[in-house]
C-alpha positions as CSV (number, residue, x, y, z in Angstrom):
1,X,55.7,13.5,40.5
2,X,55.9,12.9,36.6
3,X,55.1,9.4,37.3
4,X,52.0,10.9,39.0
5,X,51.5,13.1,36.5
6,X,51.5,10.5,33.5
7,X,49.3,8.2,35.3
8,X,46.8,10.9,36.2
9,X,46.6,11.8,32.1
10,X,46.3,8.1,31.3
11,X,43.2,7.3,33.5
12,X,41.6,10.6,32.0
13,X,42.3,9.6,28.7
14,X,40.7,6.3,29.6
15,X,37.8,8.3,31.3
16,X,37.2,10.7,28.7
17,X,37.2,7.6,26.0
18,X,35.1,5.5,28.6
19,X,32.4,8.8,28.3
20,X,32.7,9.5,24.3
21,X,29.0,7.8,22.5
22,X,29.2,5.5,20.4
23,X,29.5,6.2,16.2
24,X,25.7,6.3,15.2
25,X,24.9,3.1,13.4
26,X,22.3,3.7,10.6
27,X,19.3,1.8,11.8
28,X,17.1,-1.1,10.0
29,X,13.7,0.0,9.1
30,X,10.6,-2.0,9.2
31,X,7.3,-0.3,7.9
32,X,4.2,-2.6,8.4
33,X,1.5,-1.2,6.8
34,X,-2.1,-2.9,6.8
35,X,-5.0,-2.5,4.3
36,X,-8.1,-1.1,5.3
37,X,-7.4,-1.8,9.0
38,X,-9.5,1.3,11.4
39,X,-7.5,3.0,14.2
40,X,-9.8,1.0,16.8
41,X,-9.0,-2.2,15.2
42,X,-6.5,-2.9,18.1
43,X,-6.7,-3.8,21.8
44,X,-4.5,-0.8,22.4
45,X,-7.2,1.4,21.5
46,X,-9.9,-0.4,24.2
47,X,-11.4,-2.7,21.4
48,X,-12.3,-5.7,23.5
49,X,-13.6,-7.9,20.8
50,X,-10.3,-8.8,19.7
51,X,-6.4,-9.1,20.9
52,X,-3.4,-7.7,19.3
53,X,-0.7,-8.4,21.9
54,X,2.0,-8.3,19.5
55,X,1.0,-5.1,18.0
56,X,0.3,-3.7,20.9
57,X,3.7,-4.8,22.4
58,X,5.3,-2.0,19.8
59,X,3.2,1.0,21.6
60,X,4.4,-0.3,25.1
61,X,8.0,-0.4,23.9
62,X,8.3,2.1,21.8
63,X,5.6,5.4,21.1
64,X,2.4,6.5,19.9
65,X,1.6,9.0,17.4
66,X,-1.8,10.1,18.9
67,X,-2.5,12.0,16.2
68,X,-1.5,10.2,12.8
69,X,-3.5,10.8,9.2
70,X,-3.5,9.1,6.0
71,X,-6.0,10.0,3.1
72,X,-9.3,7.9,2.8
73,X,-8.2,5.4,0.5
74,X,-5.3,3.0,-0.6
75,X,-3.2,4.4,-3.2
76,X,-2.7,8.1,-2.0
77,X,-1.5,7.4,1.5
78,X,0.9,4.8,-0.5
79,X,2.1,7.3,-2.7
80,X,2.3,10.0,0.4
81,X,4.5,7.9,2.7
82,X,6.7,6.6,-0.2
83,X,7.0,10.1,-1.3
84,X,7.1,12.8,1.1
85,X,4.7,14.9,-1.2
86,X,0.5,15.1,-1.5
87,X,-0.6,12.6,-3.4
88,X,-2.2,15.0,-6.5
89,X,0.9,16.4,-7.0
90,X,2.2,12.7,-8.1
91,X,-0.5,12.5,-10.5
92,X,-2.5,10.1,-8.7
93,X,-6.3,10.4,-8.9
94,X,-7.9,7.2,-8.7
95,X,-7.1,3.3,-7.6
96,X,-7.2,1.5,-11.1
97,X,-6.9,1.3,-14.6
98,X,-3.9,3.9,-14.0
99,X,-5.1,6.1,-11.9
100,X,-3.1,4.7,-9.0
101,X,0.3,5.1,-10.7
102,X,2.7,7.8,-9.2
103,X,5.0,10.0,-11.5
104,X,8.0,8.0,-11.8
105,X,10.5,10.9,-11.4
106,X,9.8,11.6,-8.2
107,X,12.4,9.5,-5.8
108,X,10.6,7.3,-3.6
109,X,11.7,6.5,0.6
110,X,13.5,3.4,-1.1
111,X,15.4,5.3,-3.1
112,X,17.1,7.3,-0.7
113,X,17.6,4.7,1.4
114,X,19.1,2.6,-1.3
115,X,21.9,5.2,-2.4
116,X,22.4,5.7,1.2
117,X,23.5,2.0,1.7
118,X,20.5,0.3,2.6
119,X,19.1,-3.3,0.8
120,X,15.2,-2.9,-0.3
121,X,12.4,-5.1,-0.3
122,X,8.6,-5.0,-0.2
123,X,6.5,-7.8,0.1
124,X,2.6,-7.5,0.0
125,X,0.2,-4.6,-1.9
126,X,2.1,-2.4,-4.4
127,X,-0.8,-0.1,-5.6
128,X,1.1,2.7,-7.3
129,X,1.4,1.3,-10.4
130,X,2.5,-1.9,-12.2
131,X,4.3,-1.2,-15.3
132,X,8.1,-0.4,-15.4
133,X,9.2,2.6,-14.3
134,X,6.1,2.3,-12.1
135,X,6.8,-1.2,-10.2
136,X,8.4,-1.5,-7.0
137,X,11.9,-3.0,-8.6
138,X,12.3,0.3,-10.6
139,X,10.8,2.7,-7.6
140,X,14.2,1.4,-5.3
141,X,13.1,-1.9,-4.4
142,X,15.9,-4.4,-5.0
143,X,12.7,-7.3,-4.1
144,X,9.5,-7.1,-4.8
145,X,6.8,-10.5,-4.0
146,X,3.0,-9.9,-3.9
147,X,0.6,-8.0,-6.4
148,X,0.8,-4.6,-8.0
149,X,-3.3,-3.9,-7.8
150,X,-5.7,-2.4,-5.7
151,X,-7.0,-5.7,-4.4
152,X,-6.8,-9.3,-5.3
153,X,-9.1,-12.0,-5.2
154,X,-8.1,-15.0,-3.4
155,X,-6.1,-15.3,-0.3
156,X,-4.7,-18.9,-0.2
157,X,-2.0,-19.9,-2.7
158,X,-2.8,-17.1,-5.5
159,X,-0.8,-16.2,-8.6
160,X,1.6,-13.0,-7.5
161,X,4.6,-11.7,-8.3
162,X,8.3,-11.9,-7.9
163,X,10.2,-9.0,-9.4
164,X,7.7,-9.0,-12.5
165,X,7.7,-12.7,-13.0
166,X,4.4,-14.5,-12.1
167,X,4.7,-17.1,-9.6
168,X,2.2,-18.7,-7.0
169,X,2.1,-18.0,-3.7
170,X,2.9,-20.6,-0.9
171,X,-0.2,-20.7,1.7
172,X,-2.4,-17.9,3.2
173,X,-1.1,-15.0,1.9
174,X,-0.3,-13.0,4.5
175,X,1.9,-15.5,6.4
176,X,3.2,-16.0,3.1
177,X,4.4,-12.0,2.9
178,X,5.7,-12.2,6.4
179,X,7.7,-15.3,5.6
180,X,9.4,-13.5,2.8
181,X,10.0,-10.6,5.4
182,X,11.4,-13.1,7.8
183,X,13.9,-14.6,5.1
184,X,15.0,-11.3,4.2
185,X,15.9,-9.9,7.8
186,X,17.8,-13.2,8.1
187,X,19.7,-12.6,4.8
188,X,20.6,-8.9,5.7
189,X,21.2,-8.7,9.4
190,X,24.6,-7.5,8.8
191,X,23.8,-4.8,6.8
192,X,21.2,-1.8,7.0
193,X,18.2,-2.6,5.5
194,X,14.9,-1.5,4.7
195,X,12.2,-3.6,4.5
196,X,8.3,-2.4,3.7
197,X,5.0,-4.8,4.4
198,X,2.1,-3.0,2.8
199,X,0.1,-6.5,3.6
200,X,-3.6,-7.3,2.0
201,X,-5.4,-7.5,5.1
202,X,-7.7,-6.7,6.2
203,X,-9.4,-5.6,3.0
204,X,-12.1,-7.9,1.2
205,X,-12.4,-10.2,0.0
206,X,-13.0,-11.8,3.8
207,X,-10.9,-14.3,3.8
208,X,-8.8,-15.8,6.6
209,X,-8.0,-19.2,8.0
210,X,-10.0,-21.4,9.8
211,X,-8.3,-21.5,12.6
212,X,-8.7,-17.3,13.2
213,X,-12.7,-17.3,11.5
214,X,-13.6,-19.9,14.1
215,X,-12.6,-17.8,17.0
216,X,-15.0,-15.3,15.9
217,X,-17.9,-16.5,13.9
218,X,-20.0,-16.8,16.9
219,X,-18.3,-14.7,19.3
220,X,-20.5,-11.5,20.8
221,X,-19.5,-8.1,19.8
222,X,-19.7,-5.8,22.9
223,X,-18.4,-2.8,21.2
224,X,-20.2,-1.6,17.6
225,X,-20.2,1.2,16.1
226,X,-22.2,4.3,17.2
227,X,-23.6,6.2,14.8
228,X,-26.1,6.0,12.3
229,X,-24.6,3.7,9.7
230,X,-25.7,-0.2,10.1
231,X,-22.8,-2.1,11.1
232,X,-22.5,-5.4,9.2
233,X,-21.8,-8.0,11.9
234,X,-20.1,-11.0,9.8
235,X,-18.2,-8.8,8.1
236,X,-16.8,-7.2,11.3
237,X,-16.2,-10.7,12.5
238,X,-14.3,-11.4,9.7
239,X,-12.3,-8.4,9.6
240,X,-11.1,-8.8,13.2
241,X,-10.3,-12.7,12.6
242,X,-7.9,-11.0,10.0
243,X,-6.3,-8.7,12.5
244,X,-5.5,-11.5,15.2
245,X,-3.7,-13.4,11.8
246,X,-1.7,-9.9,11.5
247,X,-1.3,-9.8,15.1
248,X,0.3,-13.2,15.0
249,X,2.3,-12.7,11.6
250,X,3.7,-9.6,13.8
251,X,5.0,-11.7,16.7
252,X,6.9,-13.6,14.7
253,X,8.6,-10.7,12.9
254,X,9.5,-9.6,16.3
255,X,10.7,-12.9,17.2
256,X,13.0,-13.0,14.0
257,X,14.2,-9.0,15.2
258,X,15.3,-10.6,18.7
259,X,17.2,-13.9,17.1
260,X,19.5,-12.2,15.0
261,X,20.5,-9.4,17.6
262,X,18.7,-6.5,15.2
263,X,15.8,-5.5,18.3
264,X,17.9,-2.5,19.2
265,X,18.6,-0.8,16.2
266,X,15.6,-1.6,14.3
267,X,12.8,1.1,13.9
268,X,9.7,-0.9,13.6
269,X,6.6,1.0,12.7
270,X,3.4,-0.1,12.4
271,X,0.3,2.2,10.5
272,X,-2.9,1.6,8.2
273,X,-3.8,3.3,5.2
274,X,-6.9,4.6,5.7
275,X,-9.8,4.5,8.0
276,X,-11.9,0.8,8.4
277,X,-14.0,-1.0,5.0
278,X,-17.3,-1.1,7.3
279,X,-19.0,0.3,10.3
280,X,-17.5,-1.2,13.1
281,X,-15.9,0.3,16.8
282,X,-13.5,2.7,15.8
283,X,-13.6,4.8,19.1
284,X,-16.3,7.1,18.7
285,X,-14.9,9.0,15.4
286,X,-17.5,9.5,12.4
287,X,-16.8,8.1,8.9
288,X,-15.3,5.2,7.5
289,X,-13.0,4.4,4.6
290,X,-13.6,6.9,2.0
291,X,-14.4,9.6,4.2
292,X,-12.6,12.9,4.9
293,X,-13.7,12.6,8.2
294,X,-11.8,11.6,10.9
295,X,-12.9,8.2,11.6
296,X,-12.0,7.6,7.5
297,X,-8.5,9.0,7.7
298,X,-6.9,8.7,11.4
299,X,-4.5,5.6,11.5
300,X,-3.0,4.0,14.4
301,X,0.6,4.8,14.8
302,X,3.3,3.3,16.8
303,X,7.0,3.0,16.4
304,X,9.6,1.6,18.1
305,X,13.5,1.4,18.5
306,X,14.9,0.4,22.1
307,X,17.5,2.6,23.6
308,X,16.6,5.8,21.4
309,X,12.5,6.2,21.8
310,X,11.6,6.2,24.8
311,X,9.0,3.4,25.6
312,X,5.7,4.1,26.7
313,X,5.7,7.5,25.0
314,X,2.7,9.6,23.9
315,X,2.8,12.4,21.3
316,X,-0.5,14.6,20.3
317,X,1.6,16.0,17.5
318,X,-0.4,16.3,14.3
319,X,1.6,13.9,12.0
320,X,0.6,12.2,8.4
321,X,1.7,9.9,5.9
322,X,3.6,12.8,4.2
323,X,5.7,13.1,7.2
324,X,6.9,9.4,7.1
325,X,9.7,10.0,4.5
326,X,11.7,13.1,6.1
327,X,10.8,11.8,9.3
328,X,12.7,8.5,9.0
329,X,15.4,10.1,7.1
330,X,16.1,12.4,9.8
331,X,16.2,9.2,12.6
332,X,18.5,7.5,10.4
333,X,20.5,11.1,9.7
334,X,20.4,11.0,6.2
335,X,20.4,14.3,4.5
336,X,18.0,14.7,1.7
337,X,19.0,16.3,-1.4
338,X,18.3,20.2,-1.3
339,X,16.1,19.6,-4.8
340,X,13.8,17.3,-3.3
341,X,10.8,18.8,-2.8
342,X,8.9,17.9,0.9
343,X,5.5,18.5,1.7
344,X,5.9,16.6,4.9
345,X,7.7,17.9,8.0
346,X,10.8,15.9,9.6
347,X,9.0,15.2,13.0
348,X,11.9,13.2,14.2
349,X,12.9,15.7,17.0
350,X,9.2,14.5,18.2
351,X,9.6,11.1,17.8
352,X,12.7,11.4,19.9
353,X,11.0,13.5,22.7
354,X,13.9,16.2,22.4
355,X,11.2,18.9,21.0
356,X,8.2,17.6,23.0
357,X,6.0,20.9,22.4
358,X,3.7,20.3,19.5
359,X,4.6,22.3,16.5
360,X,1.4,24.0,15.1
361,X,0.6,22.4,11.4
362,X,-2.4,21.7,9.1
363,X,-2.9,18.5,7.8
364,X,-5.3,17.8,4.3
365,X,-7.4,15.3,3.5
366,X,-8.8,14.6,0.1
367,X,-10.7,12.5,-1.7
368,X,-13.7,12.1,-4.7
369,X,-14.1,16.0,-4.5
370,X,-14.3,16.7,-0.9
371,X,-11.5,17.8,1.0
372,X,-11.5,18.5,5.0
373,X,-8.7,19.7,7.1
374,X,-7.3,18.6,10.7
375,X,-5.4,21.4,12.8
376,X,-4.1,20.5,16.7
377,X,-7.8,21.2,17.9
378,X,-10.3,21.7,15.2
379,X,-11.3,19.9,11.7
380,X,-13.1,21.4,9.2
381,X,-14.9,19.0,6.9
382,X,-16.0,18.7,3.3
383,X,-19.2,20.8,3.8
384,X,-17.1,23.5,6.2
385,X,-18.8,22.5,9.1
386,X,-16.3,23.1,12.1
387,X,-15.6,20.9,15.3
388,X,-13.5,21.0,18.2
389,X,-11.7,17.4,18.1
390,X,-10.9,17.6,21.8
391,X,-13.6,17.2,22.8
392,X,-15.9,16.1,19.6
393,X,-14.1,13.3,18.4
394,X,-17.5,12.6,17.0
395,X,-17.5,15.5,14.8
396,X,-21.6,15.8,16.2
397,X,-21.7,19.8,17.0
398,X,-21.1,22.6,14.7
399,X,-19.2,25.4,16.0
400,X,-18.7,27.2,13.7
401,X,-21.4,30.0,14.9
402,X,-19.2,30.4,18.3
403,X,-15.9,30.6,16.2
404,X,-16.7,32.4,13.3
405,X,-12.9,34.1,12.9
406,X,-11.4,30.4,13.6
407,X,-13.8,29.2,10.5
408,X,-13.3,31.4,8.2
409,X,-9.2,31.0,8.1
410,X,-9.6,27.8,7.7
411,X,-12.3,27.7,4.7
412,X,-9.7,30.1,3.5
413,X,-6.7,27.7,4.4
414,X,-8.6,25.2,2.7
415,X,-9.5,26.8,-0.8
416,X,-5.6,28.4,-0.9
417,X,-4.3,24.4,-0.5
418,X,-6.9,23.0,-3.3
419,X,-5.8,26.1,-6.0
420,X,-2.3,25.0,-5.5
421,X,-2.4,21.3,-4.9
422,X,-5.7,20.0,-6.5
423,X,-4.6,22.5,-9.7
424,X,-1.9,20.1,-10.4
425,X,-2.2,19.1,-14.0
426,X,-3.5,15.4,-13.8
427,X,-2.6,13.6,-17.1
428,X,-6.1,10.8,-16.9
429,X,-4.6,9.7,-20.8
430,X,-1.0,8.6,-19.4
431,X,-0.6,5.5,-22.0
432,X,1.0,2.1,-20.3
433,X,4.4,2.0,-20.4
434,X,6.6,-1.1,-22.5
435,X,10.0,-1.9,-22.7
436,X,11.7,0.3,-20.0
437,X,15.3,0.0,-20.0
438,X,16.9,-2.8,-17.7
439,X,13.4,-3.9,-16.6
440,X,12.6,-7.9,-18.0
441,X,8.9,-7.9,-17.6
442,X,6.1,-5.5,-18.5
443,X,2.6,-7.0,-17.2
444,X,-0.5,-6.2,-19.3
445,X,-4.0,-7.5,-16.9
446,X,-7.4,-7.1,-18.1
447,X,-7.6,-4.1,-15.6
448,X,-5.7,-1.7,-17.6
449,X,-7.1,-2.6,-21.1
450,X,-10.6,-1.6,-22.6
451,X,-12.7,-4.0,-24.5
452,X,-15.2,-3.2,-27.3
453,X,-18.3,-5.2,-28.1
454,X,-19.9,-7.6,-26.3
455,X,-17.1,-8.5,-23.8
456,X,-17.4,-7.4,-20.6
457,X,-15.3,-7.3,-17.3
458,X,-16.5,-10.0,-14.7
459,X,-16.4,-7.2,-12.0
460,X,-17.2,-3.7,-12.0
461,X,-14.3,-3.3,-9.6
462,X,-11.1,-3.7,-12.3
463,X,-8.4,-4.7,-10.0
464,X,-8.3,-8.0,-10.1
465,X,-10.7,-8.7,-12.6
466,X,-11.0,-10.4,-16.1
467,X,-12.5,-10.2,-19.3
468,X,-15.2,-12.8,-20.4
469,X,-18.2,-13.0,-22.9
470,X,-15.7,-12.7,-25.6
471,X,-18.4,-13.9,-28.5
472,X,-17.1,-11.9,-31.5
473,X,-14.5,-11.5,-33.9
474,X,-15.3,-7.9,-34.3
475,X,-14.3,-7.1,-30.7
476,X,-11.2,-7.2,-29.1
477,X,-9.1,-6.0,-26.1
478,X,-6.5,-2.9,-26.4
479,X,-4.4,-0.8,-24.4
480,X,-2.6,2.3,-24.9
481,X,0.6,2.1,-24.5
482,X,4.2,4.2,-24.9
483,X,7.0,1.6,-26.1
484,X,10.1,3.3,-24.3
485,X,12.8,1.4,-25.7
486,X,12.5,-0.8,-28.9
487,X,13.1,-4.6,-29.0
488,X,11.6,-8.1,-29.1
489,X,9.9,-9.7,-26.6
490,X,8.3,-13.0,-25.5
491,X,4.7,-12.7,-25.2
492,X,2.9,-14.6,-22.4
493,X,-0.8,-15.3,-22.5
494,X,-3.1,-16.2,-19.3
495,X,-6.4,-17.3,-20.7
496,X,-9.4,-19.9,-20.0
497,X,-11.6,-21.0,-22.7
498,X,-14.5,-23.3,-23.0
499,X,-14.1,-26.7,-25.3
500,X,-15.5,-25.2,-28.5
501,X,-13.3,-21.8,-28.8
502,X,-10.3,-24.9,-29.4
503,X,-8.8,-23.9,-32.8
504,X,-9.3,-20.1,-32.2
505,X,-7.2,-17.6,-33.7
506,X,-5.6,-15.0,-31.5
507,X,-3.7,-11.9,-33.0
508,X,-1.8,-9.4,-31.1
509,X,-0.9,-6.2,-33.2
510,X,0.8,-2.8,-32.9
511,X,0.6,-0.4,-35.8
512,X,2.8,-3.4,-38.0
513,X,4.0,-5.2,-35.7
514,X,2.1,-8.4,-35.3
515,X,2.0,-12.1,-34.1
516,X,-0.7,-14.9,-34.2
517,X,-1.6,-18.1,-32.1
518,X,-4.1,-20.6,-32.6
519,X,-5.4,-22.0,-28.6
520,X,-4.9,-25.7,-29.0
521,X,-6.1,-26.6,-25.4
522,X,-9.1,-26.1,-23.6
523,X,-9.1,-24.8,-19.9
524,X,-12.3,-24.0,-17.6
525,X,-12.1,-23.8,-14.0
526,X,-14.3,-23.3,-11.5
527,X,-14.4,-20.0,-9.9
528,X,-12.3,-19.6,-6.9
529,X,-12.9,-18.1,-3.3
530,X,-16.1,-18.4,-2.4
531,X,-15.9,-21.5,0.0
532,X,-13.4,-19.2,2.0
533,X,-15.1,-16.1,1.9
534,X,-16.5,-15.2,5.6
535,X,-18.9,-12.6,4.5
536,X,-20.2,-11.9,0.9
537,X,-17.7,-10.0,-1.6
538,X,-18.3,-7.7,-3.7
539,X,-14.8,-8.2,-5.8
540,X,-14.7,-10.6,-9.0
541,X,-13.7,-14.0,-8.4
542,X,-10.9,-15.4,-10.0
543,X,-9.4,-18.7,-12.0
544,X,-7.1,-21.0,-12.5
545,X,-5.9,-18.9,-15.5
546,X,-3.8,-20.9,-17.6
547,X,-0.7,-19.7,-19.4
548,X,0.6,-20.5,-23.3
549,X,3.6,-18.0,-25.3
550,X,1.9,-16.3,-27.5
551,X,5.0,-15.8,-29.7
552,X,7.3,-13.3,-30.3
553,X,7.0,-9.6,-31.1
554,X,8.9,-6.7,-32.2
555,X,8.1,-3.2,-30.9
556,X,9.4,0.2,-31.9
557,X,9.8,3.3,-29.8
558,X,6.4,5.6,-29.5
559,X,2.5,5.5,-28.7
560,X,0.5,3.2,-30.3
561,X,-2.8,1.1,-29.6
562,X,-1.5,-2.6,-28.5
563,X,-4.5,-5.0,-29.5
564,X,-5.5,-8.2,-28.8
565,X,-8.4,-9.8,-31.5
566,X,-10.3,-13.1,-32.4
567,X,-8.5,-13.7,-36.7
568,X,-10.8,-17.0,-36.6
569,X,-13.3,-18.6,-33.6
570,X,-14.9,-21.9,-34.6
571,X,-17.3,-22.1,-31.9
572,X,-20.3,-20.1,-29.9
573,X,-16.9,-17.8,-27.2
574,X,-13.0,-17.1,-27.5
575,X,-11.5,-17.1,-24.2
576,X,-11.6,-15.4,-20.7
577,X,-8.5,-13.1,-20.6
578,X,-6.5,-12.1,-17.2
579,X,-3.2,-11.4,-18.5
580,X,-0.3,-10.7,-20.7
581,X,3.3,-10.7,-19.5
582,X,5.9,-9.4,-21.7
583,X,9.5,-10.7,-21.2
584,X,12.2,-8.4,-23.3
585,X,14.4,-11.1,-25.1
């Protein structure tokens, strides 16, 4: 009988460790996140004019957010998802010349996931500021490889960034990004890690390789947009060419995922940040990027991660780029500090389908003054107009005479969230920031300084642009900046010039601080980029912008006016300016 008895115990014990779960392994993360790509710029979504198997493939095995919103333009959903908190409260009101840059003390996704174990990296489109504490490697990032600005101006082999050092890229640049995202899931397999793609595509300039811009420079397009703006047709051509390279880009990704064994516990998400750059298909919603509306701020949303979502899953929760941060923090059960404050919602409970019951929310979009609002059923827009989304994706009648009572909350909803959140105090004279402690490199481009006199920018769009008719010694180029710590640095000049500004005299000054250089070689490229462009730009082109050391300069803590002048200039110009780099000695 005790023999019995001890046998009996042993298989339960056996049985009862046979039936415990496994301990929770924290999962990898992979955020794609595309540029200027609509929510009907997919095959998923019915668009027949192109095919996005790959990306599709991560709806089919994993689930759809039905219902996910970003704001209108780039550098607020960034800030959002990275954040947790509405974009105005981070001190974010426009997408250049510092207007894009995020407060600095607010802890970012990376971060948390950092102190919670994870390696960082983010390859592509920064766009929330370039200068330390502002750049990815001080916003948790252990690797950063791409470009800090808005948009850039050459796809194939430009000059980027690694970690603040400038280096030039290897190929089309969005294979070149998903290469660096390939290396580093191979490097950290066996450990958790977190890995962020905000890629340049499919935003102009409308560039993409032959091989995608001939499957579609003459191919039909049997679904345009519907209402009354004019769709552009090269230019949607070109944009979906872009899309089938993403598409492709994210097959191998997936590929690399399977390889090394990380498919299963991998979340893999895939989003836009804001509605499409042009009237194209975008499944019957009004608007475009820019727009409050909903066709300028619903993004396609799917996520996968075998064995915890369930595949094929649909949600119609209301979810938005502030909810990204909590969200993935509660998959990966990581508890956020009790002082960070969250505007987004942890919708993980969703995402899992153990709360499957949508969970009644408002979500706000703003941007350039206007500001509409999305709840489960209705939106009201900019001008308070009111329409039922289920079935009005169009936003084309105005109810708001049959729901008066259902209006007039929301109008109310709506002025409550602008006095609170739109009140923020917006500092538009933040100087650029120098010499940040533990940081090599502070970059200084012609799209954060202001020039006086005759020069002028080569684009009204700053991002990527560069200053030229530089025919005066009484002008110059200046920034304001705040030196955080004191030191000396190396000084790094990216300049072209015609033959006769040889022998000119460049000065770069701070209150006494001061170094000269005389440009002993002349450089004058050609533009580059038009001979790829698939539909006309409206960005600057760029150069072949060539580099010299300036010299060496010592800067002292404070605010001060950082200039850079023509002493001497023996001929007709000076140079064409892109860039300073500053290396901390």
């Amino acid at each position: 009988m005790r023999i019995f008895l001890s046998t009996f115990f042993v298989i339960l014990a056996i049985c009862s460790c046979t039936k415990r779960e496994a301990p929770f392994k924290q999962p990898n993360i992979v955020l794609i996140l595309t540029d200027d790509q609509g929510w009907g710029d997919l095959s998923y979504h019915g668009n027949t004019n192109l095919s996005t198997p790959n990306i599709d493939s991560i709806a089919y095995k994993g689930m759809v957010l039905e219902n996910f919103f970003v704001q209108p333009v780039c550098s607020p959903t960034r800030a959002e998802l990275l954040t947790g908190q509405h974009f105005s409260r981070l001190g974010v009101y426009a997408t250049s010349a510092g207007g894009e840059r995020m407060d600095f003390d607010v802890p970012t996704i990376a971060d948390v996931l950092k102190s919670n174990g994870y390696q960082t990296a983010a390859y592509g489109k920064w766009h929330n500021g370039m200068q330390p504490p502002y750049h990815p490697n001080a916003r948790g990032f252990d690797d950063f490889y791409g470009f800090c600005s808005g948009h850039w101006g050459n796809y194939f082999s430009p000059m980027l960034e690694r970690n603040g050092e400038i280096v030039q890229g290897n190929g089309f640049l969005v294979d070149d990004l998903f290469n660096h995202g390939i290396d580093f899931v191979s490097e950290n397999r066996d450990k958790p890690f977190f890995l962020y793609l905000p890629i340049n595509t499919p935003h102009s300039p409308m560039q993409s390789p032959d091989e995608y811009w001939a499957r579609f420079k003459d191919k039909p397009l049997t679904m345009q947009y519907q209402g009354d703006g004019m769709e552009d047709e090269r230019f949607t051509r070109a944009a979906l060419a872009m899309v089938e390279n993403i598409d492709w880009n994210m097959g191998r990704l997936n590929a690399i995922l399977k390889k090394n064994g990380l498919e299963e516990n991998t979340i893999v998400i895939f989003m836009s940040d804001n509605g499409p750059n042009g009237w194209r298909w975008n499944g019957g919603m009004r608007g475009k990027k820019g727009s409050t509306d909903e066709g300028g701020v619903k993004s396609p949303f799917f996520i996968k991660w075998p064995k915890h979502i369930k595949a094929g899953h649909k949600s119609k929760q209301l979810m938005a780029s502030i909810d990204l941060l909590p969200t993935l923090t509660g998959l990966a059960k990581i508890k956020l500090p009790d002082t960070l404050r969250m505007d987004g919602l942890d919708l993980s409970s969703k995402v899992l389908n153990q709360n499957p019951a949508t969970t009644a929310r408002v979500v706000y979009n703003h941007w350039n003054g206007e500001t509409s609002l999305r709840t489960q059923k209705y939106r009201l827009d900019s001008e308070n107009r009111l329409y039922d989304m289920d079935d009005d994706l169009g936003q084309t009648i105005d109810i708001s005479s049959k729901k008066p009572i259902i209006k007039d909350s929301l109008v109310h909803i709506k002025e409550k969230w602008e006095q609170e959140i739109l009140a923020s105090k917006i500092d538009k004279k933040r100087p650029f920031t120098i010499g940040t402690k533990d940081y090599d490199y502070t970059q200084l481009p012609a799209r954060d300084a202001i020039a006086t006199g005759s020069i002028t920018r080569s684009n009204r769009w700053p991002n990527d642009s560069f200053y030229t008719n530089w025919v005066s010694t009484n002008d110059s180029i200046f920034w304001n900046v705040d030196i955080l710590e004191e030191g000396t640095f190396e000084v790094f000049l990216y300049y072209t010039c015609k033959k006769d500004a040889v022998g000119t005299e460049l000065q770069l000054r701070l209150n006494n601080s001061k170094i000269t250089k005389v440009i002993s070689e002349f450089h004058d490229p050609d533009l580059i980029g038009a001979d790829k462009d698939r539909s006309p730009r409206m960005e600057s082109y760029v150069k072949d912008f060539k580099v010299i050391k300036l010299g060496e300069i010592s800067l002292n803590d404070g605010v001060g006016q950082l200039s850079l002048s023509a002493v001497t200039m023996p001929g007709n110009t000076v140079i064409d300016f892109r860039l300073l780099n500053l290396k901390r000695k």
